[in-house]
N, C-alpha and C positions, 0 to 999 in steps of 0.2 A: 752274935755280932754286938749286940747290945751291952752284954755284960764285958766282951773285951773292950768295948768300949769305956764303960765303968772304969777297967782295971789301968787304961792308958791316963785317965788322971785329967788334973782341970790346967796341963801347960799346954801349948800351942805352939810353942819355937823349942827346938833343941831336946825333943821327945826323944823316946828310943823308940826306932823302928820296929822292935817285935809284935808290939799288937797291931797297927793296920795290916803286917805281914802275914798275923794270925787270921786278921779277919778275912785277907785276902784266901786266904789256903783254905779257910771255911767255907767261905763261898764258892772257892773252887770243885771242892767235895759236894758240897750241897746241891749245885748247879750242874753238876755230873751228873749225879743218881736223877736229880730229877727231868734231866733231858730223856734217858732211857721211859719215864712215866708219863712225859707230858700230854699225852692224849689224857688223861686221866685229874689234868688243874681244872677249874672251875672260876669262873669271873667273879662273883661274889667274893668265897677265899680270897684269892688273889687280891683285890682289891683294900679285904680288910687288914688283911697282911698292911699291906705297902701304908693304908694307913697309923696301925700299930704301931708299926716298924718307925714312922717319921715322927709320929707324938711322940714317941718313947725316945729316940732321940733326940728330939728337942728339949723334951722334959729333964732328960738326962745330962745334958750339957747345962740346962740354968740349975739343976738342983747340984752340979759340980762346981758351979761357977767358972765354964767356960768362957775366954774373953771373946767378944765380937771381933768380927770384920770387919777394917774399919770403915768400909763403904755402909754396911747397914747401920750402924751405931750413927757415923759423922756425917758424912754425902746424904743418904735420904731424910734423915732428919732434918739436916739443912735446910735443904729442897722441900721437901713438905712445909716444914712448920712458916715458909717464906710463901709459896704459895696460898696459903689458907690464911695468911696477915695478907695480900691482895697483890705480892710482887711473883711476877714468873723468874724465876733461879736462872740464873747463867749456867743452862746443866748442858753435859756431854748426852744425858736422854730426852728422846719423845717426849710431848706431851702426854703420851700414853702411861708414861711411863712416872712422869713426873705426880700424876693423879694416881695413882697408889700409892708415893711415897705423902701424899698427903692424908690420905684414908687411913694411911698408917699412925699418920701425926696425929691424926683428931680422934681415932679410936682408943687412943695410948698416953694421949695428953700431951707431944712434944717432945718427952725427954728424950736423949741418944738411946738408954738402956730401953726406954718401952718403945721406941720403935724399933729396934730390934727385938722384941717379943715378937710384938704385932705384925710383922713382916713375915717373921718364920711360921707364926699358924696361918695367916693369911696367905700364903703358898701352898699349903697342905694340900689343897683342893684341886690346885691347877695338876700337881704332880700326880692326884690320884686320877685326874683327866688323861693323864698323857701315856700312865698304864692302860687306862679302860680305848685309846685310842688306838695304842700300840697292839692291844689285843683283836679289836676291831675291824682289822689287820687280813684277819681269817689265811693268813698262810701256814704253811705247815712248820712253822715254830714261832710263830707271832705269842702263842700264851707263853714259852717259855723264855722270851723274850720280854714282854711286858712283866713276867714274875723277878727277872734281873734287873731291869730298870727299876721296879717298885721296892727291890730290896738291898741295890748295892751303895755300899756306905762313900761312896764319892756323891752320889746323885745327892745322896744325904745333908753335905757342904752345900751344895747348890741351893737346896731348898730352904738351909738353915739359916740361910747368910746371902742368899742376892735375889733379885727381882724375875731372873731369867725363866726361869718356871713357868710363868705368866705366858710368856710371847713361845715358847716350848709348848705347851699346851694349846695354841692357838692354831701352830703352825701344823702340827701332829692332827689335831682334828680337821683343819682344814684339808688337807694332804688325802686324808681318808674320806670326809667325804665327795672331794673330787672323783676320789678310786672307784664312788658311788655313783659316779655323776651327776651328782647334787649341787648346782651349779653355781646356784644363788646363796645358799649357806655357807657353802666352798668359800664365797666370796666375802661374807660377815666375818666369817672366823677370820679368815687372812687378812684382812680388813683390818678389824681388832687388833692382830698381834704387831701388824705394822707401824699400828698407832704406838707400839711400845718397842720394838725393836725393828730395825731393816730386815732381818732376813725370811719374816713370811713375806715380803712384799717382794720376794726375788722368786719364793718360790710360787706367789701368783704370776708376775710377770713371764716366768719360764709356761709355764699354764695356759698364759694366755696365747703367748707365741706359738703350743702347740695344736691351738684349738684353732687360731688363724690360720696354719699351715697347712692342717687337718680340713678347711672351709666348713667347720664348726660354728656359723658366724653368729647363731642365735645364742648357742653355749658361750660363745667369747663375749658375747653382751653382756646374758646375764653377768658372769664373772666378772667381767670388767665394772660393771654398774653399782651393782651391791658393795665390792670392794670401794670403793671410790666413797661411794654414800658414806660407809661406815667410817673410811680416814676421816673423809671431811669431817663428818659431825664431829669425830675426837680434838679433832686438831682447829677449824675453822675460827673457833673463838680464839684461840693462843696467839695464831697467824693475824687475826685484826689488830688485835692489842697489842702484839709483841712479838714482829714480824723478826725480825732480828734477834732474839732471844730464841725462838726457837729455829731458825736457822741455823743457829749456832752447835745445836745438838747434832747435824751433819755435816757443818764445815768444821768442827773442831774434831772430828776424826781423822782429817788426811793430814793433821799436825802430829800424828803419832806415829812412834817406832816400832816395829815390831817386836813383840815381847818373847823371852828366852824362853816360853813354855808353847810357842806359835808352833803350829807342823810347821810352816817357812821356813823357821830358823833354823832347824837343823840344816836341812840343803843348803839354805846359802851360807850358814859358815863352814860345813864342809866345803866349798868351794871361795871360800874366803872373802864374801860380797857381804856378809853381818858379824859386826862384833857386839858384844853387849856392854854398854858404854861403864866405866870402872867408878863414875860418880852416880850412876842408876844400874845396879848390878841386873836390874829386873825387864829393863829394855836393852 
C-alpha cells in the first residue's frame, strides 16, 4: 500500500483513481487470506504493523511533499498558536480539543507546516490505542478487525490530517472497559474524549441510562462521577474565563448543513428534502 502510495504521487485534487483502486483490491486480497488465519495474528505484530504502516505514511507524504488539509495546516495552527499567546479561539472544538491543537503549536514552533507535522505523529499513538482497543474486544474477529483498522489507507487520512484519532481512541477504550465493567475508568476515558469531541459523551450517557434502567445504581455513580470530574477539570478553567467562547464550540454546530459525504444525505435527496447548495458544492 505504501509503495502505491509512493507511485500516486505528491497531487491531491484531480489524481487518477487507479492507485487507491489498487490499494483498495490489495487490501481486499490481503484481508481475505488473512480472515481464513486470523486465529493465528498476534497483538504485538499487529500493533507494530499499524505503527509502521502510519510512520511510513506520514513519512511518505512529507518526503513527497504532500499538501496538507487545510484544517491541520490553517484551523489548529490558528487555534493553538492564539491559545498559548493567552486568547481562547472562536473554535467550532472543545476545549479538549483546542489543547492539542496548542501542544501542537508549542512543540513545532507555530508555523501552519510544523503543526501539521506535529499533529500527524502526535496521533500515531491514539490510533495505535484504538487497534490495541478494538482487539481487546476478544470477539471472534476482533483481531482481524483491529489488523483493518491499523492498516487501511482511509484511517490513514484521518490520522495524517485531523485530530479525531484522539476522541476515537478514548471512546474505543472507554466502550471496552465498560464491556469489563470497569466503571470508574469507563468513565475517565469517556470523560477525556468528551472534553475533545461530543460523541463519547453520548456513548456514556447511553451507558448510564442503561445502568439506571438495569438498578445498577452504584455502577451508574461510579460512571457518572469520574466522567463529570474529568470534563470538568478539562473544561472548568475555559468555562470561568471564556464562558461564551467555548459555548460556541456547540452552538455553532446547529448552524450547519449537512454535508454531501453525510449517510443523511443520500436519503434525503433521494427524496428531495437536501440539495447541496451550487455556491458550497460540499454542503
Amino acid at each position: 500500500m505504501l509503495v502505491l502510495e509512493g507511485f500516486r504521487g505528491s497531487a491531491t485534487i484531480g489524481t487518477s483513481a487507479v492507485w487507491p483502486i489498487l490499494q483498495f483490491l490489495v487490501g481486499v486480497v490481503v484481508f481475505a487470506i488473512v480472515w481464513r488465519g486470523q486465529d493465528r495474528l498476534r497483538l504485538a505484530p499487529v500493533l507494530l504493523l499499524a505503527l509502521g504502516f502510519q510512520l511510513g505514511w506520514i513519512a511518505l507524504h512529507l518526503a513527497l511533499g504532500v499538501a496538507s488539509d487545510f484544517d491541520s495546516r490553517i484551523i489548529y495552527a490558528q487555534q493553538g498558536n492564539q491559545l498559548l499567546h493567552g486568547r481562547y479561539p472562536s473554535s467550532e472544538y472543545p476545549p479538549g480539543a483546542v489543547l492539542l491543537f496548542a501542544f501542537d503549536a508549542l512543540v513545532s514552533g507555530g508555523s501552519g507546516q510544523g503543526v501539521r507535522v506535529a499533529e500527524a505523529f502526535a496521533m500515531v499513538p491514539f490510533q495505535v490505542a484504538t487497534v490495541a482497543a478494538i482487539w481487546a474486544l476478544r470477539t471472534p474477529h476482533s483481531r482481524w478487525f483491529a489488523a483493518l483498522v491499523g492498516l487501511w489507507p482511509l484511517d490513514a487520512f484521518f490520522v495524517e490530517f485531523k485530530f479525531d484519532p484522539a476522541p476515537t481512541a478514548a471512546l474505543a477504550v472507554g466502550l471496552v472497559l465498560a464491556l469489563r465493567r470497569r466503571w470508574t475508568p469507563a468513565g475517565i476515558a469517556l470523560g477525556l474524549g468528551a472534553a475533545l469531541k461530543w460523541t463519547p459523551g453520548l456513548a456514556a450517557l447511553a451507558l448510564l441510562v442503561w445502568l439506571v434502567a438495569s438498578r445498577r445504581s452504584r455502577d451508574a455513580l461510579r460512571l457518572a462521577l469520574s466522567f463529570v470530574v474529568v470534563f470538568a477539570a478539562v473544561n472548568l478553567v475555559f468555562v470561568a474565563v471564556w464562558p461564551g467562547r467555548v459555548a460556541h464550540a456547540y452552538t455553532a454546530q446547529a448552524a450547519r448543513g449537512i454535508t454531501g459525504e453525510s449517510l443523511f444525505y443520500v436519503p434525503l435527496n433521494l427524496e428531495g428534502r437536501a440539495e447541496l447548495a451550487p455556491d458550497q458544492p460540499f454542503w
